[in-house]
C-alpha positions in Angstrom: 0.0 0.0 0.0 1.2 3.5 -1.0 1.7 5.6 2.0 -0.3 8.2 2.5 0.8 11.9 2.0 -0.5 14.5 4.3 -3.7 16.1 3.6 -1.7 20.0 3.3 1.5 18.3 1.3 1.5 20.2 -2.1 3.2 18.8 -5.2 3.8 22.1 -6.5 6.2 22.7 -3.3 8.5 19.9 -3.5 8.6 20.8 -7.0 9.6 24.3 -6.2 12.4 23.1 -3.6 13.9 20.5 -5.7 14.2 22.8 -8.2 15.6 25.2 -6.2 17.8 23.1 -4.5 19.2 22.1 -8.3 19.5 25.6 -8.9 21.6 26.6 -5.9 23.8 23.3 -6.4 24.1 24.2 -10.4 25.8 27.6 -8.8 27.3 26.7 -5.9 28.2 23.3 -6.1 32.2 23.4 -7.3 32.8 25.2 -4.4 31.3 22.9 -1.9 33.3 19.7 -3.3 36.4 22.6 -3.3 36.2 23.1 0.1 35.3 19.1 1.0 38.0 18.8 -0.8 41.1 21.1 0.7 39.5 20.0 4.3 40.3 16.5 3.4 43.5 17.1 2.1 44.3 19.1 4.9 43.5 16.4 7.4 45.3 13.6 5.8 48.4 16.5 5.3 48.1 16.8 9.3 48.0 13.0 10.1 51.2 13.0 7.5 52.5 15.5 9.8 51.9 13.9 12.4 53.4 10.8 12.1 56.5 12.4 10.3 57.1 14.0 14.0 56.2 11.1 15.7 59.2 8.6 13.6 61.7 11.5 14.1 61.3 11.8 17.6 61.4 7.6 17.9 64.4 8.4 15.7 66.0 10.7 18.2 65.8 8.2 21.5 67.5 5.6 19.1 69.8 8.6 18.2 70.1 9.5 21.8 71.1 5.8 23.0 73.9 5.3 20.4 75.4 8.6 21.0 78.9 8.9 23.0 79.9 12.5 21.5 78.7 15.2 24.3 78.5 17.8 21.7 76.3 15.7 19.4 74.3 14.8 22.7 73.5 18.2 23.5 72.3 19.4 19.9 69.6 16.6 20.0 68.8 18.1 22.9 68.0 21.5 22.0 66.0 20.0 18.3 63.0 18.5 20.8 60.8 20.1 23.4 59.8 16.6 25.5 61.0 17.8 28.7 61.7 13.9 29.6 63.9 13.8 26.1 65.9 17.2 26.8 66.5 15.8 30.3 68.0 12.5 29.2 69.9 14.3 26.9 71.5 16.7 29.0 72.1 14.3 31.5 73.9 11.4 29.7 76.0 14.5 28.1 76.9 15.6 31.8 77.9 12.0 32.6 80.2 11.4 29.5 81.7 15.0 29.8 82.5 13.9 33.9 83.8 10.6 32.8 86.1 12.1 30.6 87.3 15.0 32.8 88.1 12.0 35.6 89.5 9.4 33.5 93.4 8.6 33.5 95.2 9.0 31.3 94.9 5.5 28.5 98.9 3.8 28.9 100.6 3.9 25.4 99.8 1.7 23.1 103.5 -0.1 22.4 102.5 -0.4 18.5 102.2 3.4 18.0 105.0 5.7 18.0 105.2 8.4 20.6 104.1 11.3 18.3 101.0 9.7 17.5 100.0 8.5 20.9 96.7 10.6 23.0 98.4 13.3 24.7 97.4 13.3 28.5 94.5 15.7 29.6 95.8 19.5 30.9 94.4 20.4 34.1 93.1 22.6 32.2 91.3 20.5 29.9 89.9 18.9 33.2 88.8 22.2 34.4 86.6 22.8 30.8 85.0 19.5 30.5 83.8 19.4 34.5 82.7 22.6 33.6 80.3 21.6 31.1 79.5 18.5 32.5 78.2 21.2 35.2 76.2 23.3 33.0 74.9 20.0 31.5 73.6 19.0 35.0 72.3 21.9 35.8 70.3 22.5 32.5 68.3 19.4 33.7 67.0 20.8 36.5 66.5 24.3 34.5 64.1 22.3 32.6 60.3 22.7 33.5 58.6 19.5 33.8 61.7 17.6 34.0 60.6 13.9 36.0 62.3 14.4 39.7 64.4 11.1 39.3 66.2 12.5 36.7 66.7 16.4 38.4 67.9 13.8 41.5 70.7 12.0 39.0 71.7 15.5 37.9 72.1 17.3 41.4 74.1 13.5 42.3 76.5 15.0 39.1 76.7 18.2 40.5 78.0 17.3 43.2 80.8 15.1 41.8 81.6 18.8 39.8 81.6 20.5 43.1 84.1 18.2 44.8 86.2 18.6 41.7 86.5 21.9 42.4 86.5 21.5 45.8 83.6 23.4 46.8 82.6 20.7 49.7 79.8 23.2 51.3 77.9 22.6 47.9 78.9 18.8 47.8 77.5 18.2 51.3 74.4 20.4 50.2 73.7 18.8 47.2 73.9 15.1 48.8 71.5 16.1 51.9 69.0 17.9 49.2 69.0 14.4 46.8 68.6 12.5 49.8 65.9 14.2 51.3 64.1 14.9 48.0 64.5 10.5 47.2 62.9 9.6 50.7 61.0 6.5 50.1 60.2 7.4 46.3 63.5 6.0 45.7 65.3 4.1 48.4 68.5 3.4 46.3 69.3 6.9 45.2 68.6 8.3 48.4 70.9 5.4 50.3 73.4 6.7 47.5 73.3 10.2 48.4 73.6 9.0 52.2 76.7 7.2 51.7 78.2 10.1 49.3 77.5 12.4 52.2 79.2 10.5 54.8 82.2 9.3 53.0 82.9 13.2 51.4 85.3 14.1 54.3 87.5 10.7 53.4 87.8 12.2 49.8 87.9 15.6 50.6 91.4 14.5 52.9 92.7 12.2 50.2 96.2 13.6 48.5 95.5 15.2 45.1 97.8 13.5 42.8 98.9 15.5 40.0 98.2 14.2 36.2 100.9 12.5 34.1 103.2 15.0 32.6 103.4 14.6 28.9 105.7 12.8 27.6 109.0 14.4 26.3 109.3 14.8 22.5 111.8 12.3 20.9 115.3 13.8 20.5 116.5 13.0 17.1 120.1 10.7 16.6 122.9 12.5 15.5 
């Protein structure tokens, strides 16, 4: 059975309205698909973008976790604005920077000649790298948002710069502030700190030994 059509429905209105409607699409009608169009294109652009960002920055841990070059380190750490990232960044810099400042000197390699073995670290050259391992440290705990543990691990590195320098007031202040700030959050860094703190006046006693003297240069045979 046909339905039924209400008793005020006029033929001559839906013929008005679909012709209407024809009209106005006849006229307007590119520019609607236009528009559907760039909107679309402009979403799957984003998504594009989107992901783009997303594999560089997995790019950048995998970057990050092969890195040993401070210098390259830090530059990855200033491209990103994760606040966990930067922190990482700065802080693995600060560590390798340290390492190097405290490091002996390697013993010559008996298959090289002398002129082409490492020459020792300068004091000085000590004095520059605990300095940036420093401002490293210290950039992790500049950072806003930056996860506690890893402002703890820097203020730890701090420290280690401090006692370089011997500046054993900020040491011990450093060590009582990461082992306050651990608690019971984390047990191990705070026992860390503990132990740091009590053992600082053993190092800050020790003799400072001073570093290998480079070695001569070769005198020639007459």
């Amino acid at each position: 059975m046909d339905p039924k059509l209400p008793d005020d429905f006029d033929q001559d209105d839906l013929s008005s309205f679909l012709s209407g409607a024809k009209a106005w699409w006849d006229k307007h009608g590119t520019q609607v698909l236009v528009v559907i169009l760039v909107i679309a294109l402009g979403a799957i652009g984003w998504r594009m973008y989107q992901r783009h960002q997303e594999e560089a920055f997995e790019n950048a841990w995998g970057g990050l976790a092969r890195a040993e070059n401070p210098q390259i380190i830090l530059s990855l750490a200033e491209q990103y604005d994760n606040p966990t990232f930067k922190a990482m960044a700065y802080l693995k810099a600060g560590d390798l920077l340290r390492n190097r400042a405290e490091s002996p000197a390697p013993p010559p390699a008996a298959s090289q000649p002398a002129a082409s073995q490492p020459a020792p670290l300068s004091a000085a050259d000590r004095q520059r790298l605990m300095t940036e391992a420093g401002s490293a440290y210290q950039k992790v705990i500049d950072t806003q948002k930056t996860p506690e543990l890893l402002c703890d691990n820097a203020r730890l590195g701090l420290a280690a710069v401090a006692e370089s320098t011997g500046n054993w007031k900020q040491a011990a202040e450093l060590y009582a502030a990461v082992q306050k700030d651990a608690g019971q959050r984390y047990p191990q860094l705070a026992d860390q700190a503990a132990y740091l703190l009590k053992t600082m006046p053993d190092r800050e006693q020790a003799p400072v030994f001073a570093t290998a003297p480079a070695s001569p240069p070769a005198t020639q045979k007459k």
